[in-house]
N, C-alpha and C positions, 0 to 999 in steps of 0.2 A: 033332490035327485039331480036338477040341474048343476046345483054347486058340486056336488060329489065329482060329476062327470067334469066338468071345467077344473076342477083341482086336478081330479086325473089325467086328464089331458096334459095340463099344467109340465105336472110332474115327468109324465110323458117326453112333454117336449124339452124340458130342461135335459134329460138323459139323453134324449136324442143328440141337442145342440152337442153335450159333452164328448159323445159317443162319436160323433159327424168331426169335432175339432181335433179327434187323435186320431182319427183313423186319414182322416183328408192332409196331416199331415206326419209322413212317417218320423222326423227328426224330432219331433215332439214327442210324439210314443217310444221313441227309443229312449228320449232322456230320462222319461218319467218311469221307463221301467228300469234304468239304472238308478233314479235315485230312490225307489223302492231297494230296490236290490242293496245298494248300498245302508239302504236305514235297518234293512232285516240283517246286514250281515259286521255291522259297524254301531255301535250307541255312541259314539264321538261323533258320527256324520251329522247330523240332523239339528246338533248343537249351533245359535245365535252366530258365535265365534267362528267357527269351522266354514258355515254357508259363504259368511264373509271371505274369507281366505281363498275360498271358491271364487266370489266374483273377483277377488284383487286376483288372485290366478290365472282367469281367463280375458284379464282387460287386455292384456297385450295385444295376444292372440287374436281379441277379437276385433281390435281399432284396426290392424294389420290388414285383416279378412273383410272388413267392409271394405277397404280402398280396394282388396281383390275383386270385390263383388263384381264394381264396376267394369272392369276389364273382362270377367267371365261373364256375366250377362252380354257383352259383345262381341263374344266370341274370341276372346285373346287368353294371353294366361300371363303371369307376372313374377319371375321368381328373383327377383332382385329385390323386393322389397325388406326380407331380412337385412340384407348390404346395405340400403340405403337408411334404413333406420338406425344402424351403428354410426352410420358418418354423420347423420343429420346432429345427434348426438353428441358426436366426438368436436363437431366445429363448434354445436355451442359453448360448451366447455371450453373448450382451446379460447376463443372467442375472447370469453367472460371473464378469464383468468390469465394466462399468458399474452394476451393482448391486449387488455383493460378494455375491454367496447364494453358498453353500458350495458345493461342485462337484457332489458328491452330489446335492444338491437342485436342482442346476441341471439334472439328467439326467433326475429324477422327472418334473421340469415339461418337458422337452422330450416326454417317452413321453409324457404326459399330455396333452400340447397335441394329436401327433400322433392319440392316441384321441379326446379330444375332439371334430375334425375329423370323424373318424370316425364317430359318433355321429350328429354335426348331418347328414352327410350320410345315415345310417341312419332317422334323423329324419324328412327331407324324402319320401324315400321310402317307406317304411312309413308313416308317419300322413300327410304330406302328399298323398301321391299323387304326388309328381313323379316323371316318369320317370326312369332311377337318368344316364340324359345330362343331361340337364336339373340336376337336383342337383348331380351332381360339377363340372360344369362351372361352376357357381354357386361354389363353393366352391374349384374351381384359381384363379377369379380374386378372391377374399377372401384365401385363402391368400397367394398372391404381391404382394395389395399390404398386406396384414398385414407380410411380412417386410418391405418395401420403406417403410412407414411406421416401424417397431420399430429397422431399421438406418439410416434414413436415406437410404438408396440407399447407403450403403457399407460394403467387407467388416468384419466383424469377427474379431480374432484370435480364435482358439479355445484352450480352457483346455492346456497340456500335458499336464496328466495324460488329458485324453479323446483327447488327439493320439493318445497312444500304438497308437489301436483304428487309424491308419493305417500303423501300422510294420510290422517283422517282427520275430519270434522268432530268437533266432540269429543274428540277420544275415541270413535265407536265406528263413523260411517267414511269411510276409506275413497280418499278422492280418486281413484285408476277408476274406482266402480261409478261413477258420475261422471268421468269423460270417456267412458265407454258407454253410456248410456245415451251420452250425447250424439258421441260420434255415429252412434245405432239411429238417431231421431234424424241426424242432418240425412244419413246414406237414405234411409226410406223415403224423406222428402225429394230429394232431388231424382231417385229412382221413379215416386208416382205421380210428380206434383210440378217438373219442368220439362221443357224440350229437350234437354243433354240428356236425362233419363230416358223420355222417348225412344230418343234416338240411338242409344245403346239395345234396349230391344227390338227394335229394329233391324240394327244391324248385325246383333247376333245372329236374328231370326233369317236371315235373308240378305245379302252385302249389297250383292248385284240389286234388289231388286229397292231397296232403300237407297242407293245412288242411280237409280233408275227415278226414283217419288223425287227427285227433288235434294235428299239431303249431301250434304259435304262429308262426306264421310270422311275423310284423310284430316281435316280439322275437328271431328267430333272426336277423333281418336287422340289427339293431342292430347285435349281436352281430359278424354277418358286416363290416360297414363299420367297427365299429371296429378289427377286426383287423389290418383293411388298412392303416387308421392307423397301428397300434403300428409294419406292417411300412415304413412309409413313414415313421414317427419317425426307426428304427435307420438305414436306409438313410444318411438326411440327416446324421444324426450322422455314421458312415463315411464319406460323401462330404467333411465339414468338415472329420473329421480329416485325409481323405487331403490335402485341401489349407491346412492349419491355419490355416484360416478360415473362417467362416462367409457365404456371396456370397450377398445376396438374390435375385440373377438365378440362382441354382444349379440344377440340375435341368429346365431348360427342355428341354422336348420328351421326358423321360424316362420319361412315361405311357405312351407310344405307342411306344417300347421295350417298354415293360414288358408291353403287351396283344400283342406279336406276338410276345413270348416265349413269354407263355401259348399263341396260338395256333398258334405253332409247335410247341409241345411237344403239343401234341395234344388239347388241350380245344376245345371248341364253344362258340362265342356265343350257341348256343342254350340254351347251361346243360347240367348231366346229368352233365357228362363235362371231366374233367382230373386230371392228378395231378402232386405234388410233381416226381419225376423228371424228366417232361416239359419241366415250367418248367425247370428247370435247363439242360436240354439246348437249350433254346430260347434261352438266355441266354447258353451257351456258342460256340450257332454265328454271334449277332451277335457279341460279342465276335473268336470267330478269323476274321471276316471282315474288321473291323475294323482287326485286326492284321496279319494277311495282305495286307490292299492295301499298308497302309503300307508295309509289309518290300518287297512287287513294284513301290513307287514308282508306282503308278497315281495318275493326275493325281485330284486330289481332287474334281473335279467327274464325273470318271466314277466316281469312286466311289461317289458316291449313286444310280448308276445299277445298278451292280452289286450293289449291297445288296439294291436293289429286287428286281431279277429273280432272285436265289438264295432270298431270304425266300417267292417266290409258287414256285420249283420245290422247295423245300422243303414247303409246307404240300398242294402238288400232289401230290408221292410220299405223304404220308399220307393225303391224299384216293380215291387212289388205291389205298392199300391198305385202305383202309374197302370202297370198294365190290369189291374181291377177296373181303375176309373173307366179307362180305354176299352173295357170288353164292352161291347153293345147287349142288350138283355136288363130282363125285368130288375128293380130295386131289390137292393138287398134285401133280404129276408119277404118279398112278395109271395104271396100267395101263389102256387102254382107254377113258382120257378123252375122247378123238378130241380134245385141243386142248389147247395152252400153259396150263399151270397158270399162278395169282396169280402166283407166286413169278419164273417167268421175267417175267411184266410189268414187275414191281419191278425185277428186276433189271436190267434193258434202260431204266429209267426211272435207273435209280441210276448207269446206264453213260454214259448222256446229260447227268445233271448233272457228273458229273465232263469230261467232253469238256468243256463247255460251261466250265464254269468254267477246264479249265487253255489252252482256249483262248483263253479272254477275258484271262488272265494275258498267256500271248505278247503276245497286240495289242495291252495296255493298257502292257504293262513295256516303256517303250524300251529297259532297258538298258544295260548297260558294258562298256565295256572293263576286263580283267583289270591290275589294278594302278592302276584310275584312280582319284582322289581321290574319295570319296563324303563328300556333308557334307548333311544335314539343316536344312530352314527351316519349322519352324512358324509359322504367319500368324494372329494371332488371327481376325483373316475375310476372305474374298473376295467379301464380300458387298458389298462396298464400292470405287468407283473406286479413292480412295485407294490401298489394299493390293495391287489388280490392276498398279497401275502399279508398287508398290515389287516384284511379284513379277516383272516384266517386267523392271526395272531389274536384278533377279537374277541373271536366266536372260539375258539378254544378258551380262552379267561373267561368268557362270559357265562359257558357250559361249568366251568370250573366251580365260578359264584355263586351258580341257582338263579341268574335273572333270563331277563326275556329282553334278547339285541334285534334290534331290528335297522339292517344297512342296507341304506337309498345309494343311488349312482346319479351324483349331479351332472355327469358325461362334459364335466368342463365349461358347463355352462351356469356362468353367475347367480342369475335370476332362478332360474329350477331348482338352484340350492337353498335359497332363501325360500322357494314353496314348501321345500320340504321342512326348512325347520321352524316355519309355520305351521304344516302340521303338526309336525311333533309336538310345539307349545300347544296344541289343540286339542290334543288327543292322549293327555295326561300321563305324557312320559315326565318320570323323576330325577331324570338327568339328558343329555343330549351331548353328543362327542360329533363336534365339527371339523373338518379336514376343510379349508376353505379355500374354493379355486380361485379367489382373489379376498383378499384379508381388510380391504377397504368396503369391498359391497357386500362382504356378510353381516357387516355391523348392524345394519337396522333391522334385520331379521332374528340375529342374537340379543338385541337391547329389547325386543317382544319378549322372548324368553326371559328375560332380566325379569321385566314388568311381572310379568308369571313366577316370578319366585323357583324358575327351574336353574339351576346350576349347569353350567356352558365349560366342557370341556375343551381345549385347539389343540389339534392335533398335527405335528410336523410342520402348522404356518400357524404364525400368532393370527389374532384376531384386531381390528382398529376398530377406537371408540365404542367401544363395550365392552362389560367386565366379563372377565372368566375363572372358573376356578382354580385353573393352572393351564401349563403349554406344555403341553408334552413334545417335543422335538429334536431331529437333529437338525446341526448348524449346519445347515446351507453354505454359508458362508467362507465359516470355514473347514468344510468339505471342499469346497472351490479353490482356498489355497490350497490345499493338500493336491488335489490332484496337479494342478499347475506347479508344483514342485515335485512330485513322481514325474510327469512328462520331463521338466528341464532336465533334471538329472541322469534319467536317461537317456537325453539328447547328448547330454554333456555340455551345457548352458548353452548350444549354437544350434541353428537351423531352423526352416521353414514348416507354419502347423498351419493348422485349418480348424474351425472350431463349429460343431453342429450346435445351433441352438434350440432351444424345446419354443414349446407354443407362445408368441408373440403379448404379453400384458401379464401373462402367467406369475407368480411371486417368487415359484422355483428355479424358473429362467432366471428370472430377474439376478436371484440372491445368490446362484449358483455362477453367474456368468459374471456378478461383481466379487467375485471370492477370486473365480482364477483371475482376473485382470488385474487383482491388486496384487496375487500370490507372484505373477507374472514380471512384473516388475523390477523383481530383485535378478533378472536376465535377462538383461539387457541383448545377449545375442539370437532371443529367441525373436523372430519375426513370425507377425498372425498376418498368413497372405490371404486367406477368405475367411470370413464370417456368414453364415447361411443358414437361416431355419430351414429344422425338417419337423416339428411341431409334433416331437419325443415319438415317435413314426419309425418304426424300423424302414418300410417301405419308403417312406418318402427320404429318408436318409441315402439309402442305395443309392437313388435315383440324383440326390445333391451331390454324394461324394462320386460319383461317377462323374459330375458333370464339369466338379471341381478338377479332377486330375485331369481331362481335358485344358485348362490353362492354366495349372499348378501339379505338371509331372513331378517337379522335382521337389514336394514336400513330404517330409520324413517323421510327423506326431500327426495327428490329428486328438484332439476333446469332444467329446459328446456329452452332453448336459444329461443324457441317459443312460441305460445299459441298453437299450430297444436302438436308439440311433446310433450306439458306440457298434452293437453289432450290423447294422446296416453297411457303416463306414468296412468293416473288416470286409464282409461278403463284395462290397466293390474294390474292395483292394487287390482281394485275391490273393497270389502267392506273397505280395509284398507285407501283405497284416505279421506282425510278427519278427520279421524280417530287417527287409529296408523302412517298414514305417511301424513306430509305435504307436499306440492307440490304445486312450485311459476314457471309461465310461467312469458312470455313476449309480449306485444303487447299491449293485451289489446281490442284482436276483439271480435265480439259479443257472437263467441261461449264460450269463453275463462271467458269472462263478466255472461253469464249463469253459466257457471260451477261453478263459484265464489258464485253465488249467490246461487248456489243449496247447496253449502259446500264440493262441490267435489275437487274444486281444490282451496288452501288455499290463492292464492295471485296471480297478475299480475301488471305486469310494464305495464300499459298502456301508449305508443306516441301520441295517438289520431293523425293517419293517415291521416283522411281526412282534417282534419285543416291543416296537414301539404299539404298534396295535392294542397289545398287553397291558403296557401299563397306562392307555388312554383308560382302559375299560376300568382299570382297578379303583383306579383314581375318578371316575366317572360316578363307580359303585359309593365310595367313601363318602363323595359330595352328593348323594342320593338318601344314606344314611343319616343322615344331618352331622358326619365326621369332617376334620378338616383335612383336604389330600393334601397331597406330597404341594413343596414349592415349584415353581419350575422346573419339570426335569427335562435334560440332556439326556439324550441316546448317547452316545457315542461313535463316531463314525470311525474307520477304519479303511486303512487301505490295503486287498487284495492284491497280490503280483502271485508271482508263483510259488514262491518260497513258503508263503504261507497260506497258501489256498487251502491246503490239506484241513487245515483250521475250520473252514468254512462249508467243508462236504459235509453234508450229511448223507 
């Protein structure tokens, strides 16, 4: 009877402890009920392979978010860290290669830059007085045009031997997920186990009254932002090797990851209060979200939707178990309480995001049929006509052939392209169509897919160092002389242009803006008096060629590497678009095809996208079937004016 009762208890108290470890901590019960949710609504999730890809997904993120901790435990906040991890980056490369400094030393100076950064903005705060937004924000944008001047606006290979920090061990255990574990062991240590740690709780908790006890607070905080540095050096290293290159656009938008990691994991912006742990598991539930839509094919635009509202019912159940703890009154579940202990709240709050979530699955996941062909299409963006039309041109072919498309939005960012066609090799798609935001760092995430015997379609940019089954593309290139010979000719080989360029590292920049330069040549009276990115931006084009004719009134062409910039350019020209200045975009989208025909905008390189979309899929399809696709095909690009716009209406 006594052992009955001691096992009982036992048993008891194990369910307890378990029961006491989710509920005491809300970031942990959110992640565990997304990754239920995820294995009831996904049989690819829960796969050896897939978890992996998870952690290699969320190392960035999460190296990023511990150097945040730091700063947020002490009541600061840090959004330069994305910027600084591109340049920490960009100098080693540069470094290691264009300057021949030894590799070693090229890694010193990478840490170094990143603390550095760190520092200045420790600097600005502490003796300056800037408030620590103000500072960082000062310093993401030094940061990212530091890298942007150092590289040029273009990728740079990265050394092999630091490659290797994005490989795996064995074949199998993936080195990002071992220097995030690392970097998880050092942050906790120095958080529980030294004075620097102390004394960021401290001074979160309390500023005046911690420089009141004795501490130096205006050197703890140096201290504190350099930290963050170092942890935003490593990150940017890992992130270049994973894509064995160094992007100066790299890490864009990855601060603001990195702070709702933090405060998902359970820290306050008020300072006081975070710990190592927490980051982590904050880091893990954006990543399995991340991976989880992809896997349930949720259209990539509601997927920023659902990110959102899991990030706020996540940081809700912890908010919500603060004020639990914080009620005074008997233990949950006591005897006599007259009312629902914390515990059942939580759990009826824990019951609701799992509903929530695997219902948003259902109505977001159209779904297959058992046995139909599944093939994957990463889009470098949908931020853009162009790509909308090539994914339309898709999903019309793909409805056509009886398969099941499923198009991710890499939003122009390198890394999140390569997550995605990691999952796709993960989640047993029989072919995968990549549109690559740079054709150097999708390689190692296509040479996976190689390894997997799935056939790798490119789409409108080749692919580097890895096979594919064909390139489906228009020439860039030479679209770029065409249009530089529509402009001369109706300059009448003389006068003054202006040229918008697209997004800085980009391949379509790149190949589009070495077409007209060489097309350009053969006119010799033509003069390029500015050069200026607007990063294929309508808006941010206005706002350049506005500022342009300010100290170049008297230019008569302007080129736009887009039709989105070409029309910006026209809307700041005003009565002159058409007129006194002509103005040749690129694409060829509908807006672009109106303007043409109004006479507002004198010319466009049309690709016709969706054809191209087309025949990515078809040829996708064939190389799924175990058929051989087409060789290399050419789109054919074309150029719009007016004469023959009528061609191009639909």
């Amino acid at each position: 009877m006594a052992t009955d009762t001691l096992d009982n208890r036992s048993s008891a108290g194990g369910a307890a402890i378990l029961r006491r470890l989710l509920l005491d901590n809300g970031a942990l019960s959110a992640l565990v009920v997304l990754l239920a949710a995820m294995a009831l609504l996904s049989g690819d999730f829960l796969t050896t392979q897939n978890l992996l890809n998870v952690g290699v997904q969320a190392a960035v993120t999460a190296i990023l978010a511990f150097g945040v901790t730091f700063v947020i435990v002490s009541a600061g906040i840090d959004l330069s860290v994305g910027s600084v991890a591109a340049l920490s980056a960009t100098v080693l490369a540069w470094s290691a290669t264009s300057e021949g400094v030894p590799v070693w030393l090229a890694v010193l100076m990478a840490v170094a830059t990143g603390t550095a950064c760190g520092l200045v903005n420790g600097v600005l705060v502490s003796y300056g007085k800037l408030p620590p937004f103000i500072a960082t924000l000062a310093m993401l944008s030094v940061g990212r045009g530091l890298s942007l001047v150092i590289s040029q606006g273009s990728p740079i290979a990265f050394p092999d031997s630091v490659s290797v920090l994005g490989d795996t061990l064995g074949g199998w255990l993936p080195v990002p997920v071992l220097v995030m574990i690392a970097a998880g062991l050092i942050t906790a240590l120095v958080l529980s186990r030294t004075y620097i740690g102390r004394s960021m709780y401290a001074i979160g908790g309390n500023e005046e009254a911690a420089r009141l006890s004795g501490l130096r607070v205006k050197r703890q905080k140096l201290v504190i932002y350099a930290l963050s540095g170092l942890f935003a050096a490593v990150a940017g290293i890992v992130l270049a090797s994973r894509l064995v290159s160094a992007q100066p656009q790299a890490a864009q938008g990855y601060e603001l990851d990195a702070i709702a990691a933090v405060v998902i994991g359970g820290a306050s912006l008020s300072g006081g209060v975070g710990k190592a742990s927490g980051t982590l598991i904050g880091a893990l539930i954006l990543a399995v979200l991340r991976n989880g839509l992809n896997l349930l094919s949720v259209s990539a635009f509601w997927q920023q939707v659902v990110i959102g509202v899991v990030i706020a019912l996540a940081v809700l159940l912890d908010t919500l178990r603060r004020k639990a703890g914080a009620t005074p009154g008997a233990p949950s579940g006591a005897a006599g309480s007259g009312r629902k202990g914390p515990g059942a709240v939580k759990l009826a709050v824990a019951a609701v995001c799992l509903a929530a979530v695997v219902g948003a699955g259902y109505l977001l996941n159209p779904g297959s049929s058992a046995g139909t062909t599944k093939v994957g299409m990463s889009l470098s963006t949908l931020n853009n006509p162009f790509f909308v039309q090539m994914k339309a041109g898709a999903q019309a072919e793909a409805k056509a052939e009886g398969i099941d498309l499923t198009v991710t939005d890499a939003q122009n960012d390198a890394s999140q392209q390569a997550n995605q066609i990691q999952n796709f090799t993960s989640s047993g798609m029989k072919s995968i169509i990549v549109n690559p935001v740079d054709s150097d760092a999708v390689g190692p995430s296509v040479r996976g897919a190689n390894q997997a015997d799935i056939p790798v379609v490119a789409a409108d940019r080749g692919v580097n160092k890895a096979e594919t089954a064909t390139l489906v593309a228009s020439d860039n290139v030479a679209g770029g002389r065409l249009a530089a010979q529509t402009l001369a000719e109706k300059l009448g080989g003389k006068g003054k242009i202006a040229i918008l360029q697209g997004t800085a590292g980009t391949s379509a920049s790149r190949e589009r803006g070495a077409g007209f330069a060489e097309g350009l040549k053969a006119y010799p009276g033509i003069e390029v008096a500015a050069r200026q990115p607007a990063d294929f931006d309508r808006t941010k084009a206005l706002d350049v060629m506005t500022n342009l004719l300010q100290s170049h009134p008297d230019i008569t062409g302007a080129f736009a590497e887009n039709d989105e910039m070409a029309l910006g350019a026209v809307k700041a020209l005003g009565a002159k678009a058409g007129s006194s200045v002509a103005v040749v975009g690129f694409d060829g989208t509908p807006d672009g095809i109106k303007a043409v025909e109004a006479g507002t905008l004198y010319a466009s390189v049309a690709q016709q996208p969706a054809e191209l979309g087309r025949t990515a899929v078809r040829n996708a399809v064939r190389a799924a079937r175990g058929e051989k696709p087409e060789g290399a095909v050419k789109v054919p690009v074309k150029v719009v004016t007016k004469k023959n716009v009528a061609d191009f209406v639909s």
